[in-house]
N, C-alpha and C positions, 0 to 999 in steps of 0.2 A: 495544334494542341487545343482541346477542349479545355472552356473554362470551365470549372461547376460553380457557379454563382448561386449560393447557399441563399442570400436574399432573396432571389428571384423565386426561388422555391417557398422559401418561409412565407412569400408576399401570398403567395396560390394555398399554402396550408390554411394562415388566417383567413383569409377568405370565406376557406370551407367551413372553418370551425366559427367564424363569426353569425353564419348562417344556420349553423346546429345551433350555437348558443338561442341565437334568436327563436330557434322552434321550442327549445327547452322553454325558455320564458312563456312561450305563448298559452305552452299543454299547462305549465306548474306555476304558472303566474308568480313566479320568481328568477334571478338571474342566477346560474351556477357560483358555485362560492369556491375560492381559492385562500388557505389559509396559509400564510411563509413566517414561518419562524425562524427569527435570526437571534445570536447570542453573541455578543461582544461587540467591536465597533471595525472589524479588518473592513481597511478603505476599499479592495476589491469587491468582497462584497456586496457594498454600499452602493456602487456602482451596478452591478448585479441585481439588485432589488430592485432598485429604480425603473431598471429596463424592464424588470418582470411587470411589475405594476403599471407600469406605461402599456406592454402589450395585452394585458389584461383588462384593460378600459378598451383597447381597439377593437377589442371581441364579444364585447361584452359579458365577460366575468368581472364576479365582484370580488378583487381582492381586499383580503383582513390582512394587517401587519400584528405582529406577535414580535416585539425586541425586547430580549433578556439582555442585561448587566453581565458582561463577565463575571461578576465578582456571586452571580447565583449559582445553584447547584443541581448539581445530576436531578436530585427529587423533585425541584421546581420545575422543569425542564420533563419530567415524564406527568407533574400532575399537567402542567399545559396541554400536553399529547392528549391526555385522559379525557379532558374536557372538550377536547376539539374532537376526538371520534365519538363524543356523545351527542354531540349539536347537529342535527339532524338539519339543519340548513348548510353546515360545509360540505362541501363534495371533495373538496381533496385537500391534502394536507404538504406543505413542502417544508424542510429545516434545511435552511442552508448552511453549507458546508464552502471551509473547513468551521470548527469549532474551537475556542479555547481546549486545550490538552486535558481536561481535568473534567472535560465531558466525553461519555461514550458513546461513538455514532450507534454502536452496535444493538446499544441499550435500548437508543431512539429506534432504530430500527423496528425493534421485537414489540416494542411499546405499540407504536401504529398501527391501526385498523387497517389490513391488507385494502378494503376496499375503499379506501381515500389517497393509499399512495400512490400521488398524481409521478412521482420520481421513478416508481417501478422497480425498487430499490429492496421493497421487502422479502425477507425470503422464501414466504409462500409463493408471491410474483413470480423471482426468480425460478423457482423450481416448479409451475405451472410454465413459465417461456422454454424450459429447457424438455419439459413432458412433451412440447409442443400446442401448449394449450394459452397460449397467453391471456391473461385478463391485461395489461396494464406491459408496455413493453418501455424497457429505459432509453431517456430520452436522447441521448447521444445518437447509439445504435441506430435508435430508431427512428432520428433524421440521415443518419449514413444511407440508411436503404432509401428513402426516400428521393433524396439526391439520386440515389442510384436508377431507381424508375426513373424521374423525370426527365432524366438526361437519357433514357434509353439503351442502359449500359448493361448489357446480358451479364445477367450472375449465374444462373440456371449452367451447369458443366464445367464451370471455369475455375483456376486455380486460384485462390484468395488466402494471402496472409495478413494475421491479425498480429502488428508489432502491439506489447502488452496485455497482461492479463489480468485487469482491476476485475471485481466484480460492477464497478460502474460502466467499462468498458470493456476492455479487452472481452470478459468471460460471455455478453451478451450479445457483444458484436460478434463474435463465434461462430453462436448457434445462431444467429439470424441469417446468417449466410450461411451456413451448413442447411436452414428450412429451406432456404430459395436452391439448394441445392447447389450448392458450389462446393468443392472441394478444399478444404480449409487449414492450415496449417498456423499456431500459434507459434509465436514469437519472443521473447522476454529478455530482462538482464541477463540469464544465465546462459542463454542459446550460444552456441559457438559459430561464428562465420556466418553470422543472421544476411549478406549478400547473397549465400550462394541458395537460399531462400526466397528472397526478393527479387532479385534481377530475371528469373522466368516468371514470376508470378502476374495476372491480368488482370488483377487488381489486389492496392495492399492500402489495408488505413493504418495508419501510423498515429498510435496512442503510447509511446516514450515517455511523453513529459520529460526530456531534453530540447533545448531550445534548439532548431536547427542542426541537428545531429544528423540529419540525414541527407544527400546532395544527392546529383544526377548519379553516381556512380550506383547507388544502391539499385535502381531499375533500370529496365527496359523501356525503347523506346514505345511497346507497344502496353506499355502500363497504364492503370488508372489507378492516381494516387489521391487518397483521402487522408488530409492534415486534420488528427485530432486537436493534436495542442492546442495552446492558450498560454503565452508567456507575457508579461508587461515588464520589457527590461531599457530602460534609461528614454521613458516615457512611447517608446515602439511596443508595439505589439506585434508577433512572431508565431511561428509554433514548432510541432516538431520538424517539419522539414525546410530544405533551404528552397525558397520558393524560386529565388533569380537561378539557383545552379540548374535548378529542373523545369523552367520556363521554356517552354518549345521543343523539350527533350524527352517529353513523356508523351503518354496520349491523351492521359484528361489528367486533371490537377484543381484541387480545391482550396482558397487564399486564408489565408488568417490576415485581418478578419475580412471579413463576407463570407464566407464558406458554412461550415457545421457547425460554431458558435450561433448561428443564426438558429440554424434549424431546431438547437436543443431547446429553445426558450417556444416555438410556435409548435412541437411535439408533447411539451410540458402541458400546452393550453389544448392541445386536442387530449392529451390523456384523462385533462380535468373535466371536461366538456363530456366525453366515455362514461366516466367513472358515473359522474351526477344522473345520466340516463340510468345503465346500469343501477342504481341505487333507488331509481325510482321506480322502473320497470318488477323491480325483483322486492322490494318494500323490507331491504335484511336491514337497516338503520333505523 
């Protein structure tokens, strides 16, 4: 069984992207700016941040922290936005998610300058990645495929299912394998007999968001299985598949963690490192 060791990829992305960063600085006598705005105090998050900020000094971006109070509101939260796609020194813009209930991601969304969203999240993005014109692709996804090159895993014919259909996931991991030309079939809570789906498919990434929902029986030996998840249950962390049932029963397999949580945070830093060229090449800020 192939491992996919997400780190080992992420380690070769930063690389790249610490070495763009560095020509950016050189042309703009400036370092690309990454701005993360967070709102309330969820201890995942915190966690989250820290790692972003941390690989954001490896690469040389300068991250800006933006922490709102729970107890502020939708308005404060869009003049921030407002003010951050006027600063012509940030190049990208990230709010982490989730949020207190009584803010709207959607709002956030609409609010942000397409061309700073380092998440890939807005719906201009989106619907230029799915015309097939990507500015800016979402970072999950778009360490999947990465992984997927690296490891030399032919997508190009093959039959590919996507369990879930977020727009952070499922809907863009999709079409990204539907561009590399795989044949692609989605998957969700409401699908009936989602194995008889799985078990011939050559490769399936699994974005459920159930902790270990899914064991050897669901594939084939000749699978390649990509774990989206991300669970922290009684201090383990997990994802959606069971890693020991499908351990040497697939054909490649990706860990929670070390897998795609890696990659989505070194895909964040290359989309920011894009965007700031892009921004300065075309002078629309």
């Amino acid at each position: 069984m192939l491992l996919l060791d997400g780190r080992a990829v992420a380690k070769q992305v930063k690389e790249e992207v610490a070495k763009d960063s560095a020509r950016f600085k050189q042309k703009y006598k400036r370092s690309p700016q990454l701005a993360v705005v967070s709102v309330g105090d969820d201890p995942a998050s915190k966690i989250y941040l820290r790692n972003k900020e941390k690989a954001c000094a490896e690469v040389g971006i300068q991250s800006l922290r933006f922490a709102l109070d729970k107890e502020e509101n939708q308005e404060e939260l869009d003049s921030l936005i407002t003010r951050l796609n006027t600063d012509t020194e940030v190049n990208g813009i990230l709010v982490q998610l989730p949020m207190p209930k009584h803010f709207s991601v959607e709002a956030v969304l609409n609010a942000m300058n397409p061309l700073k969203d380092s998440d890939g999240f807005h719906p201009e993005n989106l619907g230029l990645l799915l015309s097939g014109r990507p500015r800016v692709k979402p970072c999950t996804p778009f360490g999947v495929m990465r992984i997927l090159e690296h490891y030399k895993i032919q997508v190009s014919g093959k039959n590919a299912v996507v369990i879930g259909r977020s727009n952070i996931v499922g809907k863009p991991m999709a079409q990204l394998l539907l561009a590399a030309d795989a044949s692609v079939t989605m998957c969700h809570s409401k699908t009936k007999d989602i194995k008889r789906f799985t078990k011939d498919a050559d490769i399936v990434v699994v974005a459920a968001g159930q902790p270990e929902m899914f064991d050897a029986s669901y594939f084939g030996s000749h699978t390649c299985v990509i774990d989206v998840g991300m669970h922290h249950i009684d201090g383990k962390m997990m994802g959606d598949v069971d890693f020991k049932s499908c351990e040497g029963k697939v054909a490649a397999l990706s860990p929670v963690p070390g897998g795609v949580g890696q990659m989505t945070v070194a895909m964040l830093l290359k989309n920011t490192v894009d965007l700031a060229f892009h921004q300065e090449a075309h002078r629309l800020l």
